[in-house]
C-alpha positions, 0 to 999 in steps of 0.5 A, spaced: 254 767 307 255 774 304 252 774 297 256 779 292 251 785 289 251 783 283 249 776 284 242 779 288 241 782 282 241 776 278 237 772 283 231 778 284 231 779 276 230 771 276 224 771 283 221 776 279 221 772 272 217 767 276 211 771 279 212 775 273 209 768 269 205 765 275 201 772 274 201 772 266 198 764 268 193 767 274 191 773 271 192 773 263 185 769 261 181 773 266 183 780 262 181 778 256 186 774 253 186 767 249 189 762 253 193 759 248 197 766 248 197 766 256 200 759 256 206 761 250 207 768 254 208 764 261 213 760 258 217 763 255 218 769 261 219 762 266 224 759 261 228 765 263 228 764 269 234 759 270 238 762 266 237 768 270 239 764 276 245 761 273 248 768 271 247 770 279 251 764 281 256 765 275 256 773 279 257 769 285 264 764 283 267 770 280 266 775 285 270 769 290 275 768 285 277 775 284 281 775 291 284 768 289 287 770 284 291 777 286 295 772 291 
């Protein structure tokens, strides 16, 4: 299966979303930062990441309708 360029990007945009969150969760306390900011930081990045995985399917659809539609 042959993912379009665009459509990567949006899924590497969201993989990095999450690490990014799971980083802020694991590292966030031990550097000196409070908790609670950790934990509102973590979130908000990983509330991102469906949204950026959703724009890469919608990349995907449009880039497969494209041919479709010049017939």
């Amino acid at each position: 299966m042959n993912i379009p360029k665009q459509a990567k990007r949006w899924y590497l945009v969201m993989i990095f979303c999450v690490l990014l969150s799971f980083f802020a969760f694991a590292v966030g306390p031990n550097i000196g930062y409070p908790r609670e900011t950790i934990e509102h930081v973590g979130l908000m990045i990983a509330l991102w990441a469906p949204t950026l995985g959703i724009l890469g399917v919608r990349a995907e659809l449009v880039q497969r309708r494209e041919p479709d539609s010049m017939k």
